[in-house]
PDB file of the backbone (N, CA, C, O) and the ligand in Angstrom, with CONECT records:
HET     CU  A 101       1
ATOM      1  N   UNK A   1     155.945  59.219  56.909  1.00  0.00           N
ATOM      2  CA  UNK A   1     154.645  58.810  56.355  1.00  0.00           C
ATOM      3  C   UNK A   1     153.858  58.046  57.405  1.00  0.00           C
ATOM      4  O   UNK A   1     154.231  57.017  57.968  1.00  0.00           O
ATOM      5  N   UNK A   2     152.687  58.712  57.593  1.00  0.00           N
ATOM      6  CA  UNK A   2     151.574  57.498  58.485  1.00  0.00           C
ATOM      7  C   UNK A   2     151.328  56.064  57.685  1.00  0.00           C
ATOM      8  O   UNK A   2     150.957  55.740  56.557  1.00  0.00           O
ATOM      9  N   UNK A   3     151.751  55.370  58.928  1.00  0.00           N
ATOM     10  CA  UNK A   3     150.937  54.081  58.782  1.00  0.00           C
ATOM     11  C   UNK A   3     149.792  53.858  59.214  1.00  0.00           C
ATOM     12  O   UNK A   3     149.643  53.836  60.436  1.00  0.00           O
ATOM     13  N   UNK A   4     148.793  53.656  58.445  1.00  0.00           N
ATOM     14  CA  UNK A   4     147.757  53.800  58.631  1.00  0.00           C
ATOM     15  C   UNK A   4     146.861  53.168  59.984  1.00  0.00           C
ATOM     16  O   UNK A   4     146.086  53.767  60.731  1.00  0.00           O
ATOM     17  N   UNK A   5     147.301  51.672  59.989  1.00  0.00           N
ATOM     18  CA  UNK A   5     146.550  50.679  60.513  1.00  0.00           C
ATOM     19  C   UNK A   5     147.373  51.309  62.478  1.00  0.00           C
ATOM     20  O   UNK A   5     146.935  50.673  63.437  1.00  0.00           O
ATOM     21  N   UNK A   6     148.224  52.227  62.724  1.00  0.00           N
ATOM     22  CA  UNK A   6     148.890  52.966  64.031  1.00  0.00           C
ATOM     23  C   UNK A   6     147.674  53.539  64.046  1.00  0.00           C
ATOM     24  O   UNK A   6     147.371  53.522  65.239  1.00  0.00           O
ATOM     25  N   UNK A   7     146.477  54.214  63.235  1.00  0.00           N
ATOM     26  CA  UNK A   7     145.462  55.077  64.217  1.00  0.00           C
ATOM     27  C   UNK A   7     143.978  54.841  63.259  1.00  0.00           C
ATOM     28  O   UNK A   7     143.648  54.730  62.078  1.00  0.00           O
ATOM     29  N   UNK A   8     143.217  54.849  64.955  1.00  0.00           N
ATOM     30  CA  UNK A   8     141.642  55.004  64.036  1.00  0.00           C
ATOM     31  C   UNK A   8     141.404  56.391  63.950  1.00  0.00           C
ATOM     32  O   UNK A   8     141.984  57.233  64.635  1.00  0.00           O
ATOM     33  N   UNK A   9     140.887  56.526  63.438  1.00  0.00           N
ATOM     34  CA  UNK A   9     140.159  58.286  63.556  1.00  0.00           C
ATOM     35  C   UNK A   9     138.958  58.214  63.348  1.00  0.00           C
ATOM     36  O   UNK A   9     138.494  57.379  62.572  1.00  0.00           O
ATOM     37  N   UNK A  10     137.998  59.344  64.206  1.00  0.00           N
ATOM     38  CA  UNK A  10     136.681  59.308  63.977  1.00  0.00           C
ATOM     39  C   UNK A  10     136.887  61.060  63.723  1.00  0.00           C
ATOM     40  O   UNK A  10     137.681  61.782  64.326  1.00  0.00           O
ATOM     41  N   UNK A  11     135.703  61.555  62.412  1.00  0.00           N
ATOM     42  CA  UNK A  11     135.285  62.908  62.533  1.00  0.00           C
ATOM     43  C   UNK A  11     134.518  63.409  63.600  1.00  0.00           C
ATOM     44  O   UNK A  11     133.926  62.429  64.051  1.00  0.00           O
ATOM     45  N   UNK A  12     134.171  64.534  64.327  1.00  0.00           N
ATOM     46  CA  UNK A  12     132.897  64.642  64.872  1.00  0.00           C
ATOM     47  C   UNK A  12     133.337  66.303  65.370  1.00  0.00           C
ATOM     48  O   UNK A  12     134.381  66.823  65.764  1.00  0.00           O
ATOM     49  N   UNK A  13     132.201  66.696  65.164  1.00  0.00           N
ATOM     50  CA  UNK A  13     132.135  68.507  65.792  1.00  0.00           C
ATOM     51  C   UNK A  13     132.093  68.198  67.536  1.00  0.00           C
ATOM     52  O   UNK A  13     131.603  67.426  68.359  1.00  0.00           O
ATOM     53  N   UNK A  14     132.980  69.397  67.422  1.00  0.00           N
ATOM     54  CA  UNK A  14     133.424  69.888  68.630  1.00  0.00           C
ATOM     55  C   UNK A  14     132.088  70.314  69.880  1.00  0.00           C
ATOM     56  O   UNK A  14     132.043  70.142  71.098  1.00  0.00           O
ATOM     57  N   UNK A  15     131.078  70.948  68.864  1.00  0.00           N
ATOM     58  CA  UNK A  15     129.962  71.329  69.594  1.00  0.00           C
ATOM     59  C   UNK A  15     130.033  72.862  69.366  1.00  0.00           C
ATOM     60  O   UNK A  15     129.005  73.429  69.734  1.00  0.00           O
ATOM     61  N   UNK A  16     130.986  73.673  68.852  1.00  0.00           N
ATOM     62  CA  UNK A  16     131.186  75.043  68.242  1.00  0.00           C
ATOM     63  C   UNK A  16     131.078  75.161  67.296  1.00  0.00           C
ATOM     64  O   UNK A  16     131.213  76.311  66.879  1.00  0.00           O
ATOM     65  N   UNK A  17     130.687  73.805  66.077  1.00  0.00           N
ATOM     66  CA  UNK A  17     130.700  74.180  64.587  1.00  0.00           C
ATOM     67  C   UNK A  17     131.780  73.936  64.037  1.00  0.00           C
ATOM     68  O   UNK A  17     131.723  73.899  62.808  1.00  0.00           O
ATOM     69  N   UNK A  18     132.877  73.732  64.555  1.00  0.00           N
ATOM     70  CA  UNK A  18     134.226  73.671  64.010  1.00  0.00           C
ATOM     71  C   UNK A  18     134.222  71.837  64.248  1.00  0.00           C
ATOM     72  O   UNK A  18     133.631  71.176  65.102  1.00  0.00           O
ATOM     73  N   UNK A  19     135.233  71.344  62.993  1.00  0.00           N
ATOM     74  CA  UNK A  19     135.214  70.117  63.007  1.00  0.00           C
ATOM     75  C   UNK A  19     136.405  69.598  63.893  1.00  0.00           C
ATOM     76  O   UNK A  19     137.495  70.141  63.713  1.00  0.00           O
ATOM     77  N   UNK A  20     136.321  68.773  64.669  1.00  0.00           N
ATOM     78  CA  UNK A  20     137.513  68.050  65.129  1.00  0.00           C
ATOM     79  C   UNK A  20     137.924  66.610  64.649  1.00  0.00           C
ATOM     80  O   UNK A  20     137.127  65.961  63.971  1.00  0.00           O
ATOM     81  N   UNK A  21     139.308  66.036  65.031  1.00  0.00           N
ATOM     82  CA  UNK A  21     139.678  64.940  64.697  1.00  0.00           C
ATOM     83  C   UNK A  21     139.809  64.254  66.158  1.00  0.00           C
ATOM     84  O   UNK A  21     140.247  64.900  67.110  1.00  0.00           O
ATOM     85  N   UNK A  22     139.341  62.707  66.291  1.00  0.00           N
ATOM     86  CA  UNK A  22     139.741  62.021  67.166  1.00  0.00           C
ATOM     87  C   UNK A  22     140.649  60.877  66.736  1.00  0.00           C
ATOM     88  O   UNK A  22     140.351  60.285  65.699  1.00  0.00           O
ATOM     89  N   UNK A  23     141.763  60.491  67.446  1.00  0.00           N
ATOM     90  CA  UNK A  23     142.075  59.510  66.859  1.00  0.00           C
ATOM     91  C   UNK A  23     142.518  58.667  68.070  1.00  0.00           C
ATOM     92  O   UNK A  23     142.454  59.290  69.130  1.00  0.00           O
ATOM     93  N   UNK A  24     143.017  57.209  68.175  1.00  0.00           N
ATOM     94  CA  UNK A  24     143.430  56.271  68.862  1.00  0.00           C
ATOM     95  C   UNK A  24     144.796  56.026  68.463  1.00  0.00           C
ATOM     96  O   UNK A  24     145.103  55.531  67.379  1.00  0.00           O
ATOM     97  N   UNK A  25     145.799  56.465  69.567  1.00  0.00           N
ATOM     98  CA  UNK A  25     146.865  56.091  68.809  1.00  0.00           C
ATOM     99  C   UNK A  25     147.803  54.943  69.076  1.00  0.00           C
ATOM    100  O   UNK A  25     147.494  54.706  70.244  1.00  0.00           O
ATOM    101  N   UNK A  26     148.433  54.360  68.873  1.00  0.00           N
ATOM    102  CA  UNK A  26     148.686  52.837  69.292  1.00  0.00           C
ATOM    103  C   UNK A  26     150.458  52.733  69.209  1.00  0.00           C
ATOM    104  O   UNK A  26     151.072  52.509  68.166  1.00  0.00           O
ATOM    105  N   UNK A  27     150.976  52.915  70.323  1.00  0.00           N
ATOM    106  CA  UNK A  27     152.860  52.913  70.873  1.00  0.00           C
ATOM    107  C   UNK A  27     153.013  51.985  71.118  1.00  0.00           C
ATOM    108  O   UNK A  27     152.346  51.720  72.118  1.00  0.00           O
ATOM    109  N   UNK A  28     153.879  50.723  70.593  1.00  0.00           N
ATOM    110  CA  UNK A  28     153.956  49.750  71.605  1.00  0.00           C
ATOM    111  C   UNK A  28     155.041  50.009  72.952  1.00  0.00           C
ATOM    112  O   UNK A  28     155.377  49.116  73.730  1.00  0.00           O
ATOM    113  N   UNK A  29     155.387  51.105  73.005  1.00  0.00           N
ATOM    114  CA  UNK A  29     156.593  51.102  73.761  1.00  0.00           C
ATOM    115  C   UNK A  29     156.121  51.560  75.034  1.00  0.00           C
ATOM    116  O   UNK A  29     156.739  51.619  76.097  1.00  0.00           O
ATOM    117  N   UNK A  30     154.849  51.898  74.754  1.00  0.00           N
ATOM    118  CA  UNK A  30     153.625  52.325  76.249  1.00  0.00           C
ATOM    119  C   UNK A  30     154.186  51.670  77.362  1.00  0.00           C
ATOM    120  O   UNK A  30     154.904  50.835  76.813  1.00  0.00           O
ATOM    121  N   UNK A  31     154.298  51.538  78.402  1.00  0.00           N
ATOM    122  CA  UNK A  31     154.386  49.779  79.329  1.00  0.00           C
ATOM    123  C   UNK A  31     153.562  50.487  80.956  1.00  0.00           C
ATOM    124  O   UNK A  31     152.975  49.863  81.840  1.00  0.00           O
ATOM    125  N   UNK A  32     153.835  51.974  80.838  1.00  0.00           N
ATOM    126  CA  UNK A  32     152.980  52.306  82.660  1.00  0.00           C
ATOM    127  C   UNK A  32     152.407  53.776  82.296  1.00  0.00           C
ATOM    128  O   UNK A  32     152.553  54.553  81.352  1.00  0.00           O
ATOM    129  N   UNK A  33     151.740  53.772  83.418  1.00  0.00           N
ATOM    130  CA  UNK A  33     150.977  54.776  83.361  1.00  0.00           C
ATOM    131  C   UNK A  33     152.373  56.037  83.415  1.00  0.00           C
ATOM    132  O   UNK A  33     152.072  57.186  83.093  1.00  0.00           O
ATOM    133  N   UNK A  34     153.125  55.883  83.626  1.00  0.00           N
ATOM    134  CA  UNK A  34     154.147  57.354  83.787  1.00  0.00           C
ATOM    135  C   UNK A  34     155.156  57.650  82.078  1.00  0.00           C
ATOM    136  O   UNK A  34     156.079  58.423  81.824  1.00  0.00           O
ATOM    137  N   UNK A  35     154.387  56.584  81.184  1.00  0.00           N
ATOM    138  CA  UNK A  35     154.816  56.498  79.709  1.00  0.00           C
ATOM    139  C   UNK A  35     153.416  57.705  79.066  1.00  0.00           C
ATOM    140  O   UNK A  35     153.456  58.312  77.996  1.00  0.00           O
ATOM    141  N   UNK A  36     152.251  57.760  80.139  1.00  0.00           N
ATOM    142  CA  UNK A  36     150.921  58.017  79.258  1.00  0.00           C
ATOM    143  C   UNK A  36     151.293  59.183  79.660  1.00  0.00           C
ATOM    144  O   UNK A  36     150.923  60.001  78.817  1.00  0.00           O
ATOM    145  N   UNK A  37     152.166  59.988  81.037  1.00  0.00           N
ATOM    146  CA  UNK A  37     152.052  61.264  81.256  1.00  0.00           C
ATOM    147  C   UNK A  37     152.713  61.662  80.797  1.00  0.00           C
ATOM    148  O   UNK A  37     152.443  62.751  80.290  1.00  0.00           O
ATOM    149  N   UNK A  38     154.282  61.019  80.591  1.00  0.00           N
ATOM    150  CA  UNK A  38     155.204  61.987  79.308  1.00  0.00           C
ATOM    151  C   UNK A  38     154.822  62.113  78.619  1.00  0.00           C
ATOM    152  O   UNK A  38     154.821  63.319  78.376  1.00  0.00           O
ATOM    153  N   UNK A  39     153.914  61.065  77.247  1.00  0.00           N
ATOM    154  CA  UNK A  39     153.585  61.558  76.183  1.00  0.00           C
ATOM    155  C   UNK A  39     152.209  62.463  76.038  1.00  0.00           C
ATOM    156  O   UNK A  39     151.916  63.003  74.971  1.00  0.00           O
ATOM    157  N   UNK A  40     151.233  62.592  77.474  1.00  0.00           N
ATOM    158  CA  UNK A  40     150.210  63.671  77.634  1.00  0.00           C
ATOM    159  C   UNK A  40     150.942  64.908  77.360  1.00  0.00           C
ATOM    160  O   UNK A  40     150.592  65.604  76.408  1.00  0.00           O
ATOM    161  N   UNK A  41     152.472  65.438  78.516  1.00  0.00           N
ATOM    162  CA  UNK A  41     152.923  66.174  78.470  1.00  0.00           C
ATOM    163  C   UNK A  41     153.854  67.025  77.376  1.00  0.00           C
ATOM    164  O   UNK A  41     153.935  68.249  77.282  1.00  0.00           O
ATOM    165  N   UNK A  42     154.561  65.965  76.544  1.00  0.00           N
ATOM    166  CA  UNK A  42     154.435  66.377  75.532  1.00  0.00           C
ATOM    167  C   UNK A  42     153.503  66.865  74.195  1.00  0.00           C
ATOM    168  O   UNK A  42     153.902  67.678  73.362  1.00  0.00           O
ATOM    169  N   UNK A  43     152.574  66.397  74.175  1.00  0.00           N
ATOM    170  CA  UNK A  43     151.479  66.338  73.098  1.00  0.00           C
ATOM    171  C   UNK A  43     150.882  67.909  73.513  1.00  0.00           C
ATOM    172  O   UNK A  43     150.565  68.728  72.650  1.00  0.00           O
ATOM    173  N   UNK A  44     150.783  68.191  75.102  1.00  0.00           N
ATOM    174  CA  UNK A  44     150.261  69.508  75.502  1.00  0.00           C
ATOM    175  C   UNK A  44     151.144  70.676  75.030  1.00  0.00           C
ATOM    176  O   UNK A  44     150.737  71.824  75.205  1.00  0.00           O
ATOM    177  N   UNK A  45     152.534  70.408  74.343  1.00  0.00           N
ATOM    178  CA  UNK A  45     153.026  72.061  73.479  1.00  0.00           C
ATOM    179  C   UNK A  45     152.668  71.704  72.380  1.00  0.00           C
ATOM    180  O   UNK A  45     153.435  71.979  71.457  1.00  0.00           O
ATOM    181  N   UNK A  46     152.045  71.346  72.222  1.00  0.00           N
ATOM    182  CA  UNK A  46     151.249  71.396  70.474  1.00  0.00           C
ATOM    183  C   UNK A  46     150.203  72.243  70.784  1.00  0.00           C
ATOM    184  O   UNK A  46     149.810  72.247  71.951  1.00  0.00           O
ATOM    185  N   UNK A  47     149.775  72.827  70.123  1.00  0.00           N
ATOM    186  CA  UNK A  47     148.646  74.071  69.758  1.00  0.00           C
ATOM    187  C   UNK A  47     147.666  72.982  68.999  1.00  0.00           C
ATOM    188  O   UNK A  47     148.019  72.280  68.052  1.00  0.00           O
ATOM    189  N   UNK A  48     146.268  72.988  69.659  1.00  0.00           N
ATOM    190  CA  UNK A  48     145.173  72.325  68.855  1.00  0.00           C
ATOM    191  C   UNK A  48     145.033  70.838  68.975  1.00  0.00           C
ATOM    192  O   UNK A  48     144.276  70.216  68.229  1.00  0.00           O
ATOM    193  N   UNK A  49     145.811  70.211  69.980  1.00  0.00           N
ATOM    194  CA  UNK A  49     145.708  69.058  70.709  1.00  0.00           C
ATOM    195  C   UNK A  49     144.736  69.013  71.977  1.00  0.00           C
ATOM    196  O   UNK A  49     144.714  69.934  72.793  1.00  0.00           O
ATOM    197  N   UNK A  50     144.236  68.301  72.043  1.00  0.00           N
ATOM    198  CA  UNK A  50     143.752  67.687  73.318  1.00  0.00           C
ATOM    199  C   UNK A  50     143.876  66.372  74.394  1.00  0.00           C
ATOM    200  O   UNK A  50     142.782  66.193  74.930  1.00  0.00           O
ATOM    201  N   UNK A  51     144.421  65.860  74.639  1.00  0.00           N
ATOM    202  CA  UNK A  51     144.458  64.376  75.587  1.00  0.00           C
ATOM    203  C   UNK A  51     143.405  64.176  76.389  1.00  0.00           C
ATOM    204  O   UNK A  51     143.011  64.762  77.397  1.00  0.00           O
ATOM    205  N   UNK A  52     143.043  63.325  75.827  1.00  0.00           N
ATOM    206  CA  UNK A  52     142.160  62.687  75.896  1.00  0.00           C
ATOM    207  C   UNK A  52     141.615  61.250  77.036  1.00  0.00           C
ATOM    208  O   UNK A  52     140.615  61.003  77.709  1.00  0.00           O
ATOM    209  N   UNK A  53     143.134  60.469  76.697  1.00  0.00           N
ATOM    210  CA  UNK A  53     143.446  59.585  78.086  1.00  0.00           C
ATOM    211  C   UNK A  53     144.170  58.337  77.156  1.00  0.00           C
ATOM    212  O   UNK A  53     144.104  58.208  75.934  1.00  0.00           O
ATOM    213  N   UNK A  54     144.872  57.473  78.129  1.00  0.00           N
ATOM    214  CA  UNK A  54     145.787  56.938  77.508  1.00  0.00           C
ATOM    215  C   UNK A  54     145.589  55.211  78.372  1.00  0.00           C
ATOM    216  O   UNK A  54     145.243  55.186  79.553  1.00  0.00           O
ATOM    217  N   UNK A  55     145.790  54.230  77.792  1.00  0.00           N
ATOM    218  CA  UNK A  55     145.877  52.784  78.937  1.00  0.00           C
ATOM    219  C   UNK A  55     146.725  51.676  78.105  1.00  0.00           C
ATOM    220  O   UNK A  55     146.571  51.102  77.027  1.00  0.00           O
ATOM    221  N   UNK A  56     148.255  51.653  79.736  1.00  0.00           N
ATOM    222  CA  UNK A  56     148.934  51.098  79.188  1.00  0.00           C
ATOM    223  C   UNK A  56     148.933  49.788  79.158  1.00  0.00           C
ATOM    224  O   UNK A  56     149.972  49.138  79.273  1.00  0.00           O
ATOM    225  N   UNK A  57     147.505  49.141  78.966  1.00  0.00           N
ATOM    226  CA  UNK A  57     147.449  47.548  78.817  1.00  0.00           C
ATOM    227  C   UNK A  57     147.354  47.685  77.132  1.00  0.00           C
ATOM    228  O   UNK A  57     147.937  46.906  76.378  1.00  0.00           O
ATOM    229  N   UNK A  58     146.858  48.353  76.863  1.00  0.00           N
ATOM    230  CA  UNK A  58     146.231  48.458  75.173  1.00  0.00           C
ATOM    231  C   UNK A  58     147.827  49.681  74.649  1.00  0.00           C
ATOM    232  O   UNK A  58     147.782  50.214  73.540  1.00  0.00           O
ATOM    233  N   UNK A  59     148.639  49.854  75.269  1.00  0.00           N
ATOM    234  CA  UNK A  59     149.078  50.919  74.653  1.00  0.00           C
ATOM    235  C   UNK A  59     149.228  51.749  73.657  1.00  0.00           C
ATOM    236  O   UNK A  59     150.132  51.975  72.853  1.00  0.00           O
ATOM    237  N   UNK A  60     147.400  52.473  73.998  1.00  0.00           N
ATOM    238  CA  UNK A  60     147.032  53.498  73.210  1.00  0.00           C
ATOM    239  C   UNK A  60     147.207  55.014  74.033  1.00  0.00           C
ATOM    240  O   UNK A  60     147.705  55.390  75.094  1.00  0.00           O
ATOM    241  N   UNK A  61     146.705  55.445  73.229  1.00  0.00           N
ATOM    242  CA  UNK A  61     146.363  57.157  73.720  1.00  0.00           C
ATOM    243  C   UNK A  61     145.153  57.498  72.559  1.00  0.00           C
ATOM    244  O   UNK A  61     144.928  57.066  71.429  1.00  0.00           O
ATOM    245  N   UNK A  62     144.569  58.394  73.347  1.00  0.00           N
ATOM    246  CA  UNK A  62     143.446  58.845  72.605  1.00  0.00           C
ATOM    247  C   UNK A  62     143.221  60.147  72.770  1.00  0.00           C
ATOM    248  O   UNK A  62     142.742  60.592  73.813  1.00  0.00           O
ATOM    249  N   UNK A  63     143.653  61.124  71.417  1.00  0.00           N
ATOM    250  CA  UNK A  63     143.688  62.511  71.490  1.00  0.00           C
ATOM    251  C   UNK A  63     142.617  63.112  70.821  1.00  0.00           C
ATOM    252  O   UNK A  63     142.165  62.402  69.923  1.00  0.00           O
ATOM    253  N   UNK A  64     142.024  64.278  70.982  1.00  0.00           N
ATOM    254  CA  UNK A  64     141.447  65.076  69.987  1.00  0.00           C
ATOM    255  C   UNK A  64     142.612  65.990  69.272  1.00  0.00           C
ATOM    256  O   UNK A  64     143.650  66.159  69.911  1.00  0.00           O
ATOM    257  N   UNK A  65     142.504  66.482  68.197  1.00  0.00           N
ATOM    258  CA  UNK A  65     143.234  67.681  67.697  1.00  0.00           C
ATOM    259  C   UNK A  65     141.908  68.656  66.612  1.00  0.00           C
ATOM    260  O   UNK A  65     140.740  68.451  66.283  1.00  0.00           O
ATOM    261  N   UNK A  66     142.665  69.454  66.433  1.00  0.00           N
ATOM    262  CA  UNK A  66     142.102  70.660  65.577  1.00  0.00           C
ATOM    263  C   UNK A  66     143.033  70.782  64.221  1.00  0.00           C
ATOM    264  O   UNK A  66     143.993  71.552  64.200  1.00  0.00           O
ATOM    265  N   UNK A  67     142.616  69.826  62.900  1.00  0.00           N
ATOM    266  CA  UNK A  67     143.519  69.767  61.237  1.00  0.00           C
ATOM    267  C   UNK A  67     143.719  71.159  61.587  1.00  0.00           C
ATOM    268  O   UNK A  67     144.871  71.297  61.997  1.00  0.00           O
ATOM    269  N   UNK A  68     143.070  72.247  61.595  1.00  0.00           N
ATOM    270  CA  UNK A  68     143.589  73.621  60.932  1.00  0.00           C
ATOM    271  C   UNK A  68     144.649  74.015  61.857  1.00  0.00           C
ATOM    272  O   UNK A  68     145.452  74.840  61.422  1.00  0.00           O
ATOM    273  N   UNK A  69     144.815  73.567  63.100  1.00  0.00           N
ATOM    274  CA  UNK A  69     146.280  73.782  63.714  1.00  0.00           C
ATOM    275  C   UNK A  69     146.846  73.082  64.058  1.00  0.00           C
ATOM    276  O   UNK A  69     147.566  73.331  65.026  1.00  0.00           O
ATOM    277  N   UNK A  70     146.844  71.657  63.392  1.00  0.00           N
ATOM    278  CA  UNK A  70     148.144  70.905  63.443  1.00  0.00           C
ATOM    279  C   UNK A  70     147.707  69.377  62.604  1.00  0.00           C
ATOM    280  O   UNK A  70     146.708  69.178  61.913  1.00  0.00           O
ATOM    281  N   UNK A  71     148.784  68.454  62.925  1.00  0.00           N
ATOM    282  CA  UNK A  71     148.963  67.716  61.428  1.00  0.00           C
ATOM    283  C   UNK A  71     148.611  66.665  62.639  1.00  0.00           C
ATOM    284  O   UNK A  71     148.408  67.064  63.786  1.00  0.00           O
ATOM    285  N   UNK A  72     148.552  65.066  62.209  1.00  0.00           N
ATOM    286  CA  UNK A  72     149.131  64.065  62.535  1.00  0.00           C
ATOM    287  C   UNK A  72     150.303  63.705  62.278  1.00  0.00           C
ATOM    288  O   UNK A  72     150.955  62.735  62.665  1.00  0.00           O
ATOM    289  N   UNK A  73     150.538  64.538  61.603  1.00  0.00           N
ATOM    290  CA  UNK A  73     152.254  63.624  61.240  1.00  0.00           C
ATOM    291  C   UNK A  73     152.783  64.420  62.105  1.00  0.00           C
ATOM    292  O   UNK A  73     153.711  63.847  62.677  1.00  0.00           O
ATOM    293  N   UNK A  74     152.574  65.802  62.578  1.00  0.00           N
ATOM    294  CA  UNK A  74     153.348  66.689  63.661  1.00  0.00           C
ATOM    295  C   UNK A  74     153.017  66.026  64.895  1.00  0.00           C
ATOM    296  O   UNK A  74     153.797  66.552  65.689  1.00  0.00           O
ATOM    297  N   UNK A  75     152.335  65.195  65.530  1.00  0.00           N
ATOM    298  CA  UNK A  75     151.659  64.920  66.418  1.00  0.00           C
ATOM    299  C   UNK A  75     152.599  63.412  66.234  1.00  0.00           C
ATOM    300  O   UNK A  75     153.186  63.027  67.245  1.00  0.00           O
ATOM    301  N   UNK A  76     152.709  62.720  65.171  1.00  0.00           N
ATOM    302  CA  UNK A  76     153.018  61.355  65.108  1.00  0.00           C
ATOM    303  C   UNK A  76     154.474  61.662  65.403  1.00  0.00           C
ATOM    304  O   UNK A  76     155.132  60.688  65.771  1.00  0.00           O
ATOM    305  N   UNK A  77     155.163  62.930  65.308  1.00  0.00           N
ATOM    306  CA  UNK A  77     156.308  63.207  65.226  1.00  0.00           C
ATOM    307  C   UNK A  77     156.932  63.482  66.676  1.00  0.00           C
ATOM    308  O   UNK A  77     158.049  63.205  67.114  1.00  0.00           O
ATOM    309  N   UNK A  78     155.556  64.283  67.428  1.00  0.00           N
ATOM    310  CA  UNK A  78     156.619  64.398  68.577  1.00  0.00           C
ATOM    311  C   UNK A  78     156.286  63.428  69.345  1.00  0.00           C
ATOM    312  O   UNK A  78     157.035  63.682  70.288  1.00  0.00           O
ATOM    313  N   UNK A  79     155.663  62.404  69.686  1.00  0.00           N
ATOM    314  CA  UNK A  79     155.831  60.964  70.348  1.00  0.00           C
ATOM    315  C   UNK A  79     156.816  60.429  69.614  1.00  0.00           C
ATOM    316  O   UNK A  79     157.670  59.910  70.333  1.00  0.00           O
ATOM    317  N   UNK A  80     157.059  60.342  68.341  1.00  0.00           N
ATOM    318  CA  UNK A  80     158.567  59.620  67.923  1.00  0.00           C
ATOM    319  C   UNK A  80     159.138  60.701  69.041  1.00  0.00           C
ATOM    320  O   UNK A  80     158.247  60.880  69.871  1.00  0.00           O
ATOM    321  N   UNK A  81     159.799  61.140  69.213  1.00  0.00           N
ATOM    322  CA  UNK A  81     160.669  62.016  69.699  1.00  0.00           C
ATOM    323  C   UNK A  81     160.894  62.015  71.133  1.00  0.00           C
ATOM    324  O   UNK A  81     162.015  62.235  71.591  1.00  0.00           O
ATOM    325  N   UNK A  82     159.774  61.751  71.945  1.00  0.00           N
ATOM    326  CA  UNK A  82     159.574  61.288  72.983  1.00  0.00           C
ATOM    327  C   UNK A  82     159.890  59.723  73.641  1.00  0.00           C
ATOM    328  O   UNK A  82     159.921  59.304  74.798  1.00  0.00           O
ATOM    329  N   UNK A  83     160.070  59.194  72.532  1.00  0.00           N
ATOM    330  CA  UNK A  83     160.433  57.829  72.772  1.00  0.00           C
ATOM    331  C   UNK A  83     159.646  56.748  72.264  1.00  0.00           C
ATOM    332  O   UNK A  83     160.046  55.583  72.267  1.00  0.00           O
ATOM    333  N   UNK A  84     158.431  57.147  71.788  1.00  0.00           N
ATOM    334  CA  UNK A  84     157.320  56.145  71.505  1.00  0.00           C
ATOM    335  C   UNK A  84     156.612  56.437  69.927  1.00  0.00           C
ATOM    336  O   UNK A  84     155.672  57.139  69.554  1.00  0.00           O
ATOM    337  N   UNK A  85     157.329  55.753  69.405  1.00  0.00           N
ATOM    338  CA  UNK A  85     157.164  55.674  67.840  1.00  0.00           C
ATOM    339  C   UNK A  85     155.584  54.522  67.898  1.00  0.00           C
ATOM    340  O   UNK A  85     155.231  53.465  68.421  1.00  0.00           O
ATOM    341  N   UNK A  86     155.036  55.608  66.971  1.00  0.00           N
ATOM    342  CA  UNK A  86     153.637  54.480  66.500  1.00  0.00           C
ATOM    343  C   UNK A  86     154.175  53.039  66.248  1.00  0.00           C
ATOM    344  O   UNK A  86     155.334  52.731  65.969  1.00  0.00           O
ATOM    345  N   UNK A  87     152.789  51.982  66.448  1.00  0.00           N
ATOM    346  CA  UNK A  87     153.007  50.825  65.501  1.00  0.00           C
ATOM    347  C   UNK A  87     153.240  50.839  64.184  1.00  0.00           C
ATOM    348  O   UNK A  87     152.835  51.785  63.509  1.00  0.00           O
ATOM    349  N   UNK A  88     153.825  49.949  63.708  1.00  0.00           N
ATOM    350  CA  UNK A  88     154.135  50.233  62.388  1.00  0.00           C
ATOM    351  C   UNK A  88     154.379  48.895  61.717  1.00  0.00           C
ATOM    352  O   UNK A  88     154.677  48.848  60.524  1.00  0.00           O
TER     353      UNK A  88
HETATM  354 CU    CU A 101     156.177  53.695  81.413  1.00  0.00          CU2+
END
């Protein structure tokens, strides 16, 4: 289950008509920039993700995705998996 207060999200079109999701996502387990490229690199076999950019003073990340091909919780799932479980 998402915890809520782990991400902001903003709506906003892509610029094709199709809606996208942005969100801010918040790891505390972030600590260097070579934490922001594993979890870039992972997040990139997801279908309908985008990375966006990540800074490990705030340890956030900030992705776009596409709802109709993929979840947040699939997205919240493979950073758990990676090592970096949302705040919670
Ligand atoms: Cu690191």
């Amino acid at each position: 289950m998402l915890r809520r207060f782990a991400w902001q999200r903003r709506r906003r079109s892509s610029g094709r008509g199709e809606i996208v999701e942005e969100v801010t996502l918040t790891a505390p387990d972030i600590s260097c920039d070579h934490c922001i490229a594993t979890i870039r690199k992972a997040l990139s076999k997801l279908a309908g993700v985008e990375f966006l950019g990540g800074n490990p003073q705030t340890k956030q990340v900030t992705i776009r995705y596409d709802p109709l091909l993929v979840t947040l919780a699939a997205i919240e799932k493979a950073m758990e998996e990676e090592g970096y479980p949302l705040a919670g």
